[in-house]
Wavefront OBJ file of the C-alpha trace (Angstrom):
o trace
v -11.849 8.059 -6.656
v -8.704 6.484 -8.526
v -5.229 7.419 -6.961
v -4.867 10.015 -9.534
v -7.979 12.241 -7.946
v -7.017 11.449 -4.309
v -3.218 12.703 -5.374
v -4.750 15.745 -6.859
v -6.907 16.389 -4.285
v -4.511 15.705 -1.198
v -2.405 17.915 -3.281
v -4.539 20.850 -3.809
v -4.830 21.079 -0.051
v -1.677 20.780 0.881
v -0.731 23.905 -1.523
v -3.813 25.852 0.056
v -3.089 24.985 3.515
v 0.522 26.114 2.910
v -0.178 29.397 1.335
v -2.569 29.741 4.561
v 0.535 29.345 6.393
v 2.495 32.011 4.666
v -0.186 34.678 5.192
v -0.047 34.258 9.153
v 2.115 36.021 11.626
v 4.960 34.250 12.983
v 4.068 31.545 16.143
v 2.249 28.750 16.921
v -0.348 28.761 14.391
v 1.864 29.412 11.548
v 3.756 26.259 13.170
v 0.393 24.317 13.135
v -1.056 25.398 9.878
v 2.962 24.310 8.695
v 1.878 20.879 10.098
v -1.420 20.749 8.426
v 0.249 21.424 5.346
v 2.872 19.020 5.323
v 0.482 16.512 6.336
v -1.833 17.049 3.360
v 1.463 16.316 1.102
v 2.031 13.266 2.970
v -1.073 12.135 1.943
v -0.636 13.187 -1.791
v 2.579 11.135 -1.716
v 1.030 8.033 -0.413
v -2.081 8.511 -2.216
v 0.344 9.105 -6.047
v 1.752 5.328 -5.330
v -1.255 3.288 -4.250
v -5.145 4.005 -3.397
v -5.680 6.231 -0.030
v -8.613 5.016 1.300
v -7.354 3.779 4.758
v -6.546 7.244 5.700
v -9.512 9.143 5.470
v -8.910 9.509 9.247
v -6.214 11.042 9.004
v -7.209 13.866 6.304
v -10.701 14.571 8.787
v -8.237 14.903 11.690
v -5.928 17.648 9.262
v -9.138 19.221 8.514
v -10.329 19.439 11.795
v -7.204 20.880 12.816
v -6.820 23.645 10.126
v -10.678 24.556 10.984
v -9.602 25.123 14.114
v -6.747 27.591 13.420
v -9.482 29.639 10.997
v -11.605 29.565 14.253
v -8.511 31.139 16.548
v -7.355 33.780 13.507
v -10.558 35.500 13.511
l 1 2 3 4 5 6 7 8 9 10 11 12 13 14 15 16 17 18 19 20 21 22 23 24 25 26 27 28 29 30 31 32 33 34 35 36 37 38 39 40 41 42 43 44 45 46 47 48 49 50 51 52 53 54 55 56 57 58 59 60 61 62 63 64 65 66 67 68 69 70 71 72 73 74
């Protein structure tokens, strides 16, 4: 994956996860799913300047995280 992917990629979730965000009632999982979102675009903005590969971690833990809102929406 060369930095252009990962910034596409990062960046693609971070515009899903937001529009998530915007669909749910106000509280804390609109708060959380805000999180997720800028988190994603955090990501994108490291991955745009050099290769991302030391933070896998940290998009599985975003992941995990907006999975788990979807799990308490339903």
């Amino acid at each position: 994956m060369n930095k252009s992917d990962a910034h596409d990629y990062f960046r693609a979730h971070a515009i899903t996860a937001l529009q998530k965000a915007r669909s749910l009632p106000f509280g804390w999982l609109k708060r959380k799913q805000r999180t997720v979102a800028r988190i994603y675009h955090l990501l994108a903005k490291e991955a745009a300047y050099a290769p991302n590969v030391h933070h896998l971690d940290d998009f599985r833990a975003a992941k995990q995280a907006e999975n788990d809102i979807g799990r308490l929406v339903r």
